[in-house]
SEBAMAR-352962 format. One record per residue (C-alpha): residue in one letter; chain; y, x, z. Coordinates in nm, 3 decimals, m for minus. Last residue first. Layout:
A;A;Y;X;Z
...
# end
This chain:
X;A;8.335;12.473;10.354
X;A;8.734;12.464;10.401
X;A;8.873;12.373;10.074
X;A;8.875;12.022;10.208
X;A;8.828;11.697;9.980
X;A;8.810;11.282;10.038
X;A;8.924;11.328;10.400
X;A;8.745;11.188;10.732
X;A;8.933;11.248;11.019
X;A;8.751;11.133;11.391
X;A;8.939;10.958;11.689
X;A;8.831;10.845;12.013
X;A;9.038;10.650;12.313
X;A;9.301;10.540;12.114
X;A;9.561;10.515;12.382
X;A;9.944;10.514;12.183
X;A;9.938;10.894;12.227
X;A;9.605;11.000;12.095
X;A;9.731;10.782;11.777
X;A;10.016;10.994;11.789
X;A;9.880;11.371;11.862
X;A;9.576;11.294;11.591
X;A;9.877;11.207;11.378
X;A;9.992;11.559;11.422
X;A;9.642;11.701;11.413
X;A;9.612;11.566;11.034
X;A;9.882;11.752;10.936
X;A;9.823;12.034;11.033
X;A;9.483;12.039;10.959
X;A;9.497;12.369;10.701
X;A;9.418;12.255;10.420
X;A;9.299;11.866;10.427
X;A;9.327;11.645;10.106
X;A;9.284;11.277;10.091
X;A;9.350;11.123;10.441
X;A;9.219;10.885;10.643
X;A;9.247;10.889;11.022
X;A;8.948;10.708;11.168
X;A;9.015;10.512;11.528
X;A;8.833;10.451;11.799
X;A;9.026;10.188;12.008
X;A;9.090;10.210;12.403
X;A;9.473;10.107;12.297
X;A;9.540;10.104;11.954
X;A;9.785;9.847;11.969
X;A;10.072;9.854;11.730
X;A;10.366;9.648;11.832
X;A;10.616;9.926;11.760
X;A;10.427;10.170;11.499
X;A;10.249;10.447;11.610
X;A;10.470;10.751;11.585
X;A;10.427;11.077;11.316
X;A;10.686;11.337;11.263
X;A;10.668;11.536;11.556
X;A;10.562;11.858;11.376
X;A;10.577;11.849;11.046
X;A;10.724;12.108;10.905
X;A;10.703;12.321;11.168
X;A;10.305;12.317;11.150
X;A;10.297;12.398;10.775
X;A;10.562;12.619;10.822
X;A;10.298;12.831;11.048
X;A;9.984;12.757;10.813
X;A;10.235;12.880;10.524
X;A;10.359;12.693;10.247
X;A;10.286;12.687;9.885
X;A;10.186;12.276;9.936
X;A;10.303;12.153;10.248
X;A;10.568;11.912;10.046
X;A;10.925;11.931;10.231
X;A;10.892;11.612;10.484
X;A;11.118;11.326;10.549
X;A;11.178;11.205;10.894
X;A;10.999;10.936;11.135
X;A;10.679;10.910;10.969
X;A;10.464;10.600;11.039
X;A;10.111;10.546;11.138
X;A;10.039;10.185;11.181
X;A;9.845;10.122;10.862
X;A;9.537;9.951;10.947
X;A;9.214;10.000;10.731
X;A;8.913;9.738;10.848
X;A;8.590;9.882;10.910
X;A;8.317;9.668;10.769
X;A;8.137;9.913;10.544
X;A;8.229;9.783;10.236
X;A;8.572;9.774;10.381
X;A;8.556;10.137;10.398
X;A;8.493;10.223;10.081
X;A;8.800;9.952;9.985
X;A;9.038;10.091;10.163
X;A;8.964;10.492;10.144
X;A;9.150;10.616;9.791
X;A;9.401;10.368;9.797
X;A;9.535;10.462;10.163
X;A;9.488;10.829;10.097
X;A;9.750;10.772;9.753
X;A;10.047;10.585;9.971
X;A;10.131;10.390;9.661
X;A;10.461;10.373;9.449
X;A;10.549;10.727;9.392
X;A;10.947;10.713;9.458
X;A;10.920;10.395;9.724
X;A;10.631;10.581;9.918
X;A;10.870;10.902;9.926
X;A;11.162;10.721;10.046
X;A;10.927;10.510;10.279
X;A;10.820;10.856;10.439
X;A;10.422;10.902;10.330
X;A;10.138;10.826;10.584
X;A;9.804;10.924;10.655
X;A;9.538;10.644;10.620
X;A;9.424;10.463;10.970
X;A;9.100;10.359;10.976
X;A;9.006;10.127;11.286
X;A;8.656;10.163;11.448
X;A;8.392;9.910;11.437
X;A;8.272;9.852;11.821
X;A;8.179;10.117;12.119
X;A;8.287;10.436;11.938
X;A;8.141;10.595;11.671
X;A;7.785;10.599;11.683
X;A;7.790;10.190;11.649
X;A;7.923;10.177;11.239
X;A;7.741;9.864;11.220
X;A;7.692;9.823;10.851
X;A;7.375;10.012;10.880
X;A;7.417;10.319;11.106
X;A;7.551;10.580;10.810
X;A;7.926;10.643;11.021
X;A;7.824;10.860;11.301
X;A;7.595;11.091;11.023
X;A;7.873;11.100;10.775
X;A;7.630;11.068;10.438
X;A;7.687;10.759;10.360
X;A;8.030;10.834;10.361
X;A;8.008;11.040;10.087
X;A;7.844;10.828;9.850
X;A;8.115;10.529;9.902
X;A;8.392;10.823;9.885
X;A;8.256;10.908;9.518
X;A;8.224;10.559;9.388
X;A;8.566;10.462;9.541
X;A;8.692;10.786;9.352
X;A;8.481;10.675;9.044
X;A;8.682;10.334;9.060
X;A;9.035;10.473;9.140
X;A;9.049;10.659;8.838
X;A;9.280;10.382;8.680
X;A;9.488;10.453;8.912
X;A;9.694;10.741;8.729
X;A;9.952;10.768;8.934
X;A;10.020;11.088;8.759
X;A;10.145;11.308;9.122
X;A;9.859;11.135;9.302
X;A;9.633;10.996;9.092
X;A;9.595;11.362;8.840
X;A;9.621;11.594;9.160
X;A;9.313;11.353;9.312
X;A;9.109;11.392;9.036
X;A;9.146;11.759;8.911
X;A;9.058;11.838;9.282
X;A;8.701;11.625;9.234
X;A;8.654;11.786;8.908
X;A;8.705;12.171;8.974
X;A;8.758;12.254;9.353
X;A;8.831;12.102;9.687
X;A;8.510;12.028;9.823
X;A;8.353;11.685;9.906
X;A;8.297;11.413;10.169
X;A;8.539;11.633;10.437
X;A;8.496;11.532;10.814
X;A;8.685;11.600;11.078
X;A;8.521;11.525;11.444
X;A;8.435;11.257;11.645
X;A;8.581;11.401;11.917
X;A;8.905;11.495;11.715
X;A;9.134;11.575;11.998
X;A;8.961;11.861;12.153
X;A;8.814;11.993;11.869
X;A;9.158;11.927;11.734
X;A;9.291;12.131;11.980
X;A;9.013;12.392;12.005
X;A;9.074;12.528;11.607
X;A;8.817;12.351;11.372
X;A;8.505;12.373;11.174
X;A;8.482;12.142;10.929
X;A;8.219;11.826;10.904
X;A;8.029;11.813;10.567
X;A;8.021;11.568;10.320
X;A;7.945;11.687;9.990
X;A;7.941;11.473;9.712
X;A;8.027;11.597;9.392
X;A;7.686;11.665;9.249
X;A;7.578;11.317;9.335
X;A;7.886;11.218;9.164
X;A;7.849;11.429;8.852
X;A;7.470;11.237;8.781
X;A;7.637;10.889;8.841
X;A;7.927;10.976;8.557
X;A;8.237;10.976;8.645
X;A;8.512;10.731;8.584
X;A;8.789;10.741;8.398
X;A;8.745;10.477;8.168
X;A;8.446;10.273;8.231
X;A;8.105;10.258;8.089
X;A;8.020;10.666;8.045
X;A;7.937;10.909;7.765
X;A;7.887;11.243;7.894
X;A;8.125;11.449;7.893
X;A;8.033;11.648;8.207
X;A;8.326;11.659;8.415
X;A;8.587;11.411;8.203
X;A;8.235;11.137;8.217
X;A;8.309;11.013;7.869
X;A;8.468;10.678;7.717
X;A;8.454;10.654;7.369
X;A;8.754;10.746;7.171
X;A;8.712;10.549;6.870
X;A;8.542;10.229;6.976
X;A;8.688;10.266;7.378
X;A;9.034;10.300;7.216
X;A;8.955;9.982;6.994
X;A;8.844;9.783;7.228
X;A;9.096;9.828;7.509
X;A;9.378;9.742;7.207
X;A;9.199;9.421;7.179
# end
């Protein structure tokens, strides 16, 4: 009932474009086509060399999408979960290795694993979901490729934000193992995450999962500020 009557006086709107929309926080279909962007980033020669299937972002870091992401991950607001499922669904698509109908065969020999980023369990416990592994479960479920979280962190972390590419690196170098039990051996494995800066992070886990025998990885991240 109370649903109703928020919808009847405040009807739902696209929070781009304003147009009116079905479901709460949402976007409009129009502001998702404008949205999505994948495009694969350059990179320094390590993670060229590491991420042979390269990193991929499925939209830029800027106005809506960024507004987004911020508001679920430091709001929790989940609720926007369904246009960011609708937005990573799009952008996917549009990853060359990853648009072979449902069988996902340009990247690596069968489906590939995807492996979201992960938080320390004192952070996970303070904001209640691991936001990359939210964002990039169900997308990739619709296309068959099952998300495994085996990545763990082995100290706490300051947050990268406002630091430099060089703290960036300290901060968080050697944090990441595979999990005990684990087996990624002669997989090909996706490392999820939702925002990538400067790829520090991102090449750390690369370092792990390269580590416990995956024999090809590739990043795909819901937003990059890198074009």
């Amino acid at each position: 009932m109370f649903d109703w009557i928020l919808d009847f006086l405040f009807p739902p709107a696209c929070p781009i474009c304003g147009r009116y929309i079905e479901q709460r926080d949402c976007w409009c279909r129009e502001c998702v086509k404008k949205l999505v962007r994948p495009h694969r980033l350059p990179l320094d020669d390590e993670m060229n060399r590491l991420f042979d299937g390269g990193v991929w972002a499925l939209g830029v870091y800027e106005a809506g999408l960024r507004d987004m992401l911020r508001r679920l991950k430091y709001e929790g607001r989940k609720g926007l979960l369904g246009g960011l499922h609708s937005f990573v669904g799009a952008g996917l698509a549009g990853v060359p290795s990853l648009s072979v109908a449902r069988g996902v065969k340009a990247f690596g020999d069968d489906s590939p694993v995807a492996v979201p980023v992960p938080l320390h369990p004192d952070r996970l416990k303070e904001r209640g979901f691991n936001q990359s592994e939210l964002i990039f479960r169900e997308p990739f479920a619709e296309l068959r490729i099952s998300m495994e979280p085996v990545l763990m962190r082995t100290r706490p972390t300051v947050p990268q934000f406002g630091l430099t590419a060089a703290e960036r690196r300290e901060n968080v170098q050697g944090v990441f193992k595979v999990a005990t039990g684990a087996d990624l051996s002669g997989r090909a494995v996706i490392i999820a995450d939702d925002i990538m800066t400067t790829g520090a992070t991102l090449l750390e886990c690369a370092r792990a999962v390269r580590g416990a025998g995956a024999a090809g990885i590739m990043g795909i991240v819901a937003a990059s500020g890198r074009k």
